[in-house]
One Martini backbone bead per residue (centre of mass of N, CA, C, O) as a GRO file, in nm:
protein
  303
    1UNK     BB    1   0.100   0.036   0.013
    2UNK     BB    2   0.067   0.321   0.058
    3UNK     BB    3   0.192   0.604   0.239
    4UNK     BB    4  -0.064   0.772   0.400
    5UNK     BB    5  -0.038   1.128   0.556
    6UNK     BB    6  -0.061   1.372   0.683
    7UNK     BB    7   0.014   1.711   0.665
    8UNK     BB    8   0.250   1.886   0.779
    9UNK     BB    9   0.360   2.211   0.807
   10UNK     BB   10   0.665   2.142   0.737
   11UNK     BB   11   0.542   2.068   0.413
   12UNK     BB   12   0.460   2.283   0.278
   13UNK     BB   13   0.659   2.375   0.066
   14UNK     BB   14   0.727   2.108  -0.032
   15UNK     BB   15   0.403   2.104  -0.189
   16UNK     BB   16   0.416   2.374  -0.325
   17UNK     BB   17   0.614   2.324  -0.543
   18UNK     BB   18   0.420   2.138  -0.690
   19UNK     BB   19   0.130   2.343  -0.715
   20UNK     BB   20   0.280   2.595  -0.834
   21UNK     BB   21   0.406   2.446  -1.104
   22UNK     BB   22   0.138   2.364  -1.154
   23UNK     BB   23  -0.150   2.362  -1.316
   24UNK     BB   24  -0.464   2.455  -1.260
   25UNK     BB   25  -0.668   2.456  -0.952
   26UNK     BB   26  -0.850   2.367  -0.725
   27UNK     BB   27  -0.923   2.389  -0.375
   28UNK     BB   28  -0.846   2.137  -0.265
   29UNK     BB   29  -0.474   2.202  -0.294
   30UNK     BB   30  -0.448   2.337  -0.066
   31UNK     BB   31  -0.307   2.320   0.159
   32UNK     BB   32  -0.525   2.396   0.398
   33UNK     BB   33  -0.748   2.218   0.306
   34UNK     BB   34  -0.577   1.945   0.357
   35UNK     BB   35  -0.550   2.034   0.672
   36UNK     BB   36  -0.812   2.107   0.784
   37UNK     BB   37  -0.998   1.889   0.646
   38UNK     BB   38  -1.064   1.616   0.736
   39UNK     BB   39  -0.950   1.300   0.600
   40UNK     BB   40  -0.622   1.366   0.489
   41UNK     BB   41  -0.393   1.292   0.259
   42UNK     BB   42  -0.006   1.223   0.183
   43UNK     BB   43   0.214   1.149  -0.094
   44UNK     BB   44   0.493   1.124  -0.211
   45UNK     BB   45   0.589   1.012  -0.555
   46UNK     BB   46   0.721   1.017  -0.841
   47UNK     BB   47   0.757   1.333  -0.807
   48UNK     BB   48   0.471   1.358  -0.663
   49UNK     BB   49   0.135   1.396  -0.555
   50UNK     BB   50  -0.081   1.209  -0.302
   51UNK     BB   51  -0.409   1.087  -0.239
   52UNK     BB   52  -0.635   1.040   0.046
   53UNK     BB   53  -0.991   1.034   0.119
   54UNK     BB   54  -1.238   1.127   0.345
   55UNK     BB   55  -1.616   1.087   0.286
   56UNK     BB   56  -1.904   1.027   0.343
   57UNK     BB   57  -1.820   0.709   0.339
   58UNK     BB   58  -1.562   0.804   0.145
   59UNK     BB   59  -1.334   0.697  -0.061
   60UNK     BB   60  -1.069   0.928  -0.210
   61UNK     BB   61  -0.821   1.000  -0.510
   62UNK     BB   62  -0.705   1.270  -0.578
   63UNK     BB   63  -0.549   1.380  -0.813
   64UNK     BB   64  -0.218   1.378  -0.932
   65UNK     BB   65   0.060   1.568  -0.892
   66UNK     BB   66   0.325   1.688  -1.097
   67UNK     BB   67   0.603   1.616  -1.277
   68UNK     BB   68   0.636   1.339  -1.282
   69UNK     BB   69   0.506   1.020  -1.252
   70UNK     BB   70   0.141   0.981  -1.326
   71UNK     BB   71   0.134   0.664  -1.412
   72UNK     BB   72   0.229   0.533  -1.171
   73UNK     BB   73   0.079   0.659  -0.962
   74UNK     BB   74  -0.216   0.536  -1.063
   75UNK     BB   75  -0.085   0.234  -1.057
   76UNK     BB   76  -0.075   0.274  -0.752
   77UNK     BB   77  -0.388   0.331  -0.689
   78UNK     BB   78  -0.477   0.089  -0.787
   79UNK     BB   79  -0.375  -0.076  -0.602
   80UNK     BB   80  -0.432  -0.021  -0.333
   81UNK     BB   81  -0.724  -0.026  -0.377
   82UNK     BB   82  -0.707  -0.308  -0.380
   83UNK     BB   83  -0.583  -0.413  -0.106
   84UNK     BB   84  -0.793  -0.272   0.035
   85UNK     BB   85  -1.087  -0.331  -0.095
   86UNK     BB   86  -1.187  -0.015  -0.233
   87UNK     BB   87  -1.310   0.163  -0.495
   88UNK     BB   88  -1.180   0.311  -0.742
   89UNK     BB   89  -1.150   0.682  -0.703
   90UNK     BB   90  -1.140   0.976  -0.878
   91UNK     BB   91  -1.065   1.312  -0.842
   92UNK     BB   92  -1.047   1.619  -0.928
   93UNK     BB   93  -1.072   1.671  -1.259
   94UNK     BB   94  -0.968   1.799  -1.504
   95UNK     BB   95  -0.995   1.813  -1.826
   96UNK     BB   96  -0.696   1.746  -1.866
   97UNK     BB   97  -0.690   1.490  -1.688
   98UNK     BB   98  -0.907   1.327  -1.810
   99UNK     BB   99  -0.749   1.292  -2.097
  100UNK     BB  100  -0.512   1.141  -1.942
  101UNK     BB  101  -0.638   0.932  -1.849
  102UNK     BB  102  -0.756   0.805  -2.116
  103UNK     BB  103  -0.491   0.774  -2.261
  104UNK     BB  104  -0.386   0.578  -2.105
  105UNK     BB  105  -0.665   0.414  -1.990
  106UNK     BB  106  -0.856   0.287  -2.166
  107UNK     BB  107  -1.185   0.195  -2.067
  108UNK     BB  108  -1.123   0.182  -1.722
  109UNK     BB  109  -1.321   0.430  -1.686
  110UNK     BB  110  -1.566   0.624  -1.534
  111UNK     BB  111  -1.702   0.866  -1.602
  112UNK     BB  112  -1.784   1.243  -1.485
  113UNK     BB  113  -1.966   1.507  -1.383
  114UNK     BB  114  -1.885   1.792  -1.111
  115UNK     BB  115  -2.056   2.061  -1.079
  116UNK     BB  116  -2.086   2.141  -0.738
  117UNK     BB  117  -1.733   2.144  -0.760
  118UNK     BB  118  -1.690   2.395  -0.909
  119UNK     BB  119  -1.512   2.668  -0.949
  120UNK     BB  120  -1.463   3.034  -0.864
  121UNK     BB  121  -1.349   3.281  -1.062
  122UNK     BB  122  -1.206   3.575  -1.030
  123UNK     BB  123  -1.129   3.895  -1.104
  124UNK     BB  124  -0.972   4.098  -0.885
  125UNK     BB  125  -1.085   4.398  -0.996
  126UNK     BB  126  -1.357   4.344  -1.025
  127UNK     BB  127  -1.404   4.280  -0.666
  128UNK     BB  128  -1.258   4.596  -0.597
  129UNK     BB  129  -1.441   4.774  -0.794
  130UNK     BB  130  -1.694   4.746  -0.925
  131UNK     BB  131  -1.759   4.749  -1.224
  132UNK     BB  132  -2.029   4.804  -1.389
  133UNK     BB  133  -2.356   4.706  -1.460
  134UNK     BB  134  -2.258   4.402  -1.311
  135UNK     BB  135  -2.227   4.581  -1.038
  136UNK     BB  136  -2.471   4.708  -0.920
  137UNK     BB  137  -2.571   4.594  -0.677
  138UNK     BB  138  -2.326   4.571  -0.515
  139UNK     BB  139  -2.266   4.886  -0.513
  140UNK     BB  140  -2.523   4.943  -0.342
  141UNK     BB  141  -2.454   4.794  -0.079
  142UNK     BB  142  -2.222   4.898  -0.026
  143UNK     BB  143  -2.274   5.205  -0.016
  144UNK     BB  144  -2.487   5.143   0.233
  145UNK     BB  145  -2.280   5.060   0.419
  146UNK     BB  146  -2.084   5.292   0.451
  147UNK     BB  147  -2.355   5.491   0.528
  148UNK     BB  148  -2.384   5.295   0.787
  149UNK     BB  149  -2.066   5.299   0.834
  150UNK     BB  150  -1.842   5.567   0.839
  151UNK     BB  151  -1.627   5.391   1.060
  152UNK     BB  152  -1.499   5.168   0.907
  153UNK     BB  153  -1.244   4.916   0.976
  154UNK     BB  154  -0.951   4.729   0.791
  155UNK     BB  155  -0.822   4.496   0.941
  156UNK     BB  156  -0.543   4.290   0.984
  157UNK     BB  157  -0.498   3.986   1.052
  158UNK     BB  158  -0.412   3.855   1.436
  159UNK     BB  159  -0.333   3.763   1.706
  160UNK     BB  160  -0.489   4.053   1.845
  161UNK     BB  161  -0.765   3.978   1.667
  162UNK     BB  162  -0.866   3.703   1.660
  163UNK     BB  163  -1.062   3.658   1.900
  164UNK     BB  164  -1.248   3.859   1.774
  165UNK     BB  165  -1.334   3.689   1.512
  166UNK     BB  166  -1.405   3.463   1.649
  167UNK     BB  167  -1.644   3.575   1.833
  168UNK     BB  168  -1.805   3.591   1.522
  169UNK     BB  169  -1.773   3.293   1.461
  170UNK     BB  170  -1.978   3.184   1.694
  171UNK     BB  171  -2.221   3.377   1.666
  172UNK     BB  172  -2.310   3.269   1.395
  173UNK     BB  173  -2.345   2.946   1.436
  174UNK     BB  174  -2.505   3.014   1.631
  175UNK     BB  175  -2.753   3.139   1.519
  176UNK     BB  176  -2.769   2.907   1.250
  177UNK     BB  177  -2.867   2.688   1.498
  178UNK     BB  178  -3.124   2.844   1.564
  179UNK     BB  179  -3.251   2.818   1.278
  180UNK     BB  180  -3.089   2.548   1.228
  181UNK     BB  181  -3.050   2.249   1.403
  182UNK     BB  182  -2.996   2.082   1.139
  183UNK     BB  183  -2.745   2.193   1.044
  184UNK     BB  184  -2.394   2.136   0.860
  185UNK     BB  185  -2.154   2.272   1.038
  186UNK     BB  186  -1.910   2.114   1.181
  187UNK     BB  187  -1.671   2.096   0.983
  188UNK     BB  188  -1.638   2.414   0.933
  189UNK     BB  189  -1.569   2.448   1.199
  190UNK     BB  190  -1.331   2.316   1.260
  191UNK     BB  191  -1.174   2.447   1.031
  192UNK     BB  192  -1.193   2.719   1.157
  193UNK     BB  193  -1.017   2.633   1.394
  194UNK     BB  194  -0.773   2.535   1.292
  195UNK     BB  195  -0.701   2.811   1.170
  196UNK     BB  196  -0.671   3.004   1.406
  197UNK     BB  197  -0.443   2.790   1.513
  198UNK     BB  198  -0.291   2.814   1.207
  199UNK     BB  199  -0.239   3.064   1.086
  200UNK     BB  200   0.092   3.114   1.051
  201UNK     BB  201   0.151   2.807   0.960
  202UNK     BB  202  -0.038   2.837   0.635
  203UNK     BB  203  -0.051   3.163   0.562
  204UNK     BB  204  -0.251   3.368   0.647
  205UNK     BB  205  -0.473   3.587   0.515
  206UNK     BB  206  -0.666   3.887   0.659
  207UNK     BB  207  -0.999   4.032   0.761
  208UNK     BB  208  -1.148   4.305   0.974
  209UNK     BB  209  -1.470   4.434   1.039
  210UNK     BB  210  -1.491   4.766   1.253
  211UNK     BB  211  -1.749   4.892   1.454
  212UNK     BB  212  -1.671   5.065   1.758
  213UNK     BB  213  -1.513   4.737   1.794
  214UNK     BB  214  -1.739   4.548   1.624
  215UNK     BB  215  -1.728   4.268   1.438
  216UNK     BB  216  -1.912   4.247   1.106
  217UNK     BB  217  -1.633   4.109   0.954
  218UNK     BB  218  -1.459   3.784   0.820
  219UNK     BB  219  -1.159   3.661   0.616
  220UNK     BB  220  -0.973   3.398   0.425
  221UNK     BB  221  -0.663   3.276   0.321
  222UNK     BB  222  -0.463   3.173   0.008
  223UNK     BB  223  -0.223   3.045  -0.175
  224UNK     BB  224  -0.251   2.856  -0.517
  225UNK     BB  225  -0.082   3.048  -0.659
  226UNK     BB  226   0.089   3.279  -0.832
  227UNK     BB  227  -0.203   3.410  -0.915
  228UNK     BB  228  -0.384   3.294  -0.675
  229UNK     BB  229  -0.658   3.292  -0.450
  230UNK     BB  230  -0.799   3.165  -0.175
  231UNK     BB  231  -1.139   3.160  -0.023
  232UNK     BB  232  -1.212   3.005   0.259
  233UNK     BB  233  -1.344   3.229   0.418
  234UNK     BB  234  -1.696   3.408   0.528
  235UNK     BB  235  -1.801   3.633   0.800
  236UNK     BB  236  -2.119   3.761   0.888
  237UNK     BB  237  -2.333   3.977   0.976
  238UNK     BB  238  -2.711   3.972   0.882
  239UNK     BB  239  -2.778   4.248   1.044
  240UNK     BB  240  -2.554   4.375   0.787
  241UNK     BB  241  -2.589   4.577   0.544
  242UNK     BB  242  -2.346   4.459   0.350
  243UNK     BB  243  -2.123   4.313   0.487
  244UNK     BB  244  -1.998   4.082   0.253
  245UNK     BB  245  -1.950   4.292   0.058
  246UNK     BB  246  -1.748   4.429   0.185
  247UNK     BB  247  -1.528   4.208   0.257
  248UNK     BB  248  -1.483   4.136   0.002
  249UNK     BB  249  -1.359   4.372  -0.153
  250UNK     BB  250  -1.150   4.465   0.059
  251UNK     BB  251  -0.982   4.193   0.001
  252UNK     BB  252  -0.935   4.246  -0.281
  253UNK     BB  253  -0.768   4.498  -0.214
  254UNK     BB  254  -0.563   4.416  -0.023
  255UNK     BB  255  -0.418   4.224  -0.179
  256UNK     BB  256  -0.356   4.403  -0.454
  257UNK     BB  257  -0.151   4.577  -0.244
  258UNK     BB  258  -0.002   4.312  -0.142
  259UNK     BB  259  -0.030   4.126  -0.467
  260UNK     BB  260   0.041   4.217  -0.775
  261UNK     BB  261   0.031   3.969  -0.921
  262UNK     BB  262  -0.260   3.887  -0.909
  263UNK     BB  263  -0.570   3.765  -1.091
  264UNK     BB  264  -0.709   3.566  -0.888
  265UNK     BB  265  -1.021   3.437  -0.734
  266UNK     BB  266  -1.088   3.200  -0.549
  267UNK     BB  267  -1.465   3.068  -0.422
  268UNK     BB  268  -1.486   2.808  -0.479
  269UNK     BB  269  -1.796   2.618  -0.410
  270UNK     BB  270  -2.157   2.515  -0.413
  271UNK     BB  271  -2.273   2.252  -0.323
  272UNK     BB  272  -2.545   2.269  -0.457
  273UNK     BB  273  -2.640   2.504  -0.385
  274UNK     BB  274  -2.858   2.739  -0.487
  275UNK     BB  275  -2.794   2.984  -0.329
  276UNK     BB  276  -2.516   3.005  -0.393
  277UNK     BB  277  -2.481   2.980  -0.661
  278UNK     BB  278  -2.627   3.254  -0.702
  279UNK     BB  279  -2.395   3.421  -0.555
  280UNK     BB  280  -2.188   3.373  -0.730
  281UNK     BB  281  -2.272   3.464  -1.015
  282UNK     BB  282  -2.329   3.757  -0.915
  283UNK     BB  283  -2.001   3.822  -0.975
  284UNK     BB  284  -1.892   3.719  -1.191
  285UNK     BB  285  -1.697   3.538  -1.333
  286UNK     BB  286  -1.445   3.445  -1.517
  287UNK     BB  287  -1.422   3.111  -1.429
  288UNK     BB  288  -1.390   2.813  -1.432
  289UNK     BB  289  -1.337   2.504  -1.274
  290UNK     BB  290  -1.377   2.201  -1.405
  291UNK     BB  291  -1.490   1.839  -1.295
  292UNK     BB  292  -1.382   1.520  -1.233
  293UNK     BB  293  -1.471   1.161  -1.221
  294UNK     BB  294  -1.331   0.828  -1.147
  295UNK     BB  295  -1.438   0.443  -1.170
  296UNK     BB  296  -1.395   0.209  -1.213
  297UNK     BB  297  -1.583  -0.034  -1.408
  298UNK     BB  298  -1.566  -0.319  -1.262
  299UNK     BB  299  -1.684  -0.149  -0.985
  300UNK     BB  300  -1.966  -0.086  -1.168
  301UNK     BB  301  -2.008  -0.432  -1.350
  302UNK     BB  302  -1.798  -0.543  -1.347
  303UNK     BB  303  -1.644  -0.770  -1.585
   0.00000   0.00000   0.00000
């Protein structure tokens, strides 16, 4: 079998160096969704990085990246699927991936499209700027928020502020379970709270907004790659209109001031929920990253 393990803080360069030289990526393979997220492995192999992941009662391998054999490591994480008693499912395969799949493998592989996981892409110009008739809505939110909140400040998230953040996202929860007292809620809450104890050694960063002292709204994120930004987390008080759009936007800013080289804010996916997805579209993504699932074909046909 592979030898797959957690990732430790340890690992994030040695990772990242294979995954920012790597095509364009979901928000999967950022260090910190593998290191936050659920019961997620990795192992370095074949100059490759290899994954094994456990969700909702099922295993499954996120396509490996690397400049390495990757059909190598493919031929082995079948092989694994097989030890382990299995079925091989691979996940997470961009077009590339796919097409790549099906080359080396033909016919062995049932593909599938999954649209509920594809990331949104944003031009970070766009949501820092908002311009043009296609963000008049949402200027017009940020707007009535200025308006109503004409002292709000923008504060980089660090040590000394991360209590008051935690503090907010923890009324957010409190708040989200009383009205909804069946949401499911826990995996992300956890991944919350090990950001916040593990901020500094992710690399992340993020902003808060305060007005008069209290916490209105905060976000956070990392390097996806050499141009793009993940946003991890973002959480506002709701009886605070304008506040999402507000934190949006000024987090696009900040970035923007900080790393002018950046090009692309990913906003991950919409899990399949309407309203997420109505939410995110509303932005007008710059582009999808679309995503595909492979799982050997006779683990569901038989021989």
């Amino acid at each position: 079998m592979i030898d797959f393990q957690r990732l430790t803080l340890a690992q994030k360069d040695e990772y990242e160096r294979i995954l920012f030289a790597s095509p364009e990526r979901g928000c999967e393979y950022s260090f910190a969704n593998l290191y936050l997220w659920g019961r997620q492995q990795a192992a370095f192999l074949q100059g490759c990085a290899a994954f094994f992941s456990h969700f909702g009662g099922r295993s499954v391998y996120p396509y490996p990246i690397g400049p390495g054999d990757r059909r190598a490591v493919i031929e082995a994480i079948l092989a694994d699927a097989k030890e382990r008693g299995i079925p091989c499912r691979i996940t997470n395969m961009t077009n590339a991936d796919r097409e790549e799949l099906e080359g080396w493998f033909p016919g062995v592989f049932h593909l599938r499209t999954n649209r509920d996981s594809f990331d949104y892409v944003y031009d970070i110009n766009d949501l820092a700027d908002l311009r043009g008739r296609k963000f008049q809505k949402k200027r017009n939110h940020f707007n009535r928020f200025r308006t109503e909140h004409p002292d709000y400040e923008v504060l980089p998230l660090n040590s000394c502020n991360l209590p008051l953040a935690q503090s907010l996202v923890d009324q957010w929860y409190y708040t989200r379970l009383k009205s909804d007292p069946h949401g499911d809620y826990l995996l992300e809450n956890i991944a919350m709270a090990r950001a916040f104890q593990n901020y500094a050694g992710l690399g992340m960063e993020g902003i808060l907004l305060l007005d008069g002292g209290q916490p209105l709204a905060v976000t956070m994120g990392t390097r996806l790659s050499e141009d793009t930004y993940d946003i991890h987390f973002e959480k506002a008080r709701e009886d605070v209109d304008g506040a999402y759009n507000a934190v949006n936007c000024e987090f696009a800013r900040y970035l923007r001031l900080r790393h002018p080289e950046l090009r692309f804010l990913d906003r991950e996916d919409d899990l399949g929920l309407e309203g997420l997805r109505k939410a995110k579209l509303s932005y007008n993504p710059h582009h999808m990253i679309e995503k595909h699932w492979a799982c050997v074909a006779e683990d569901i046909y038989g021989d």
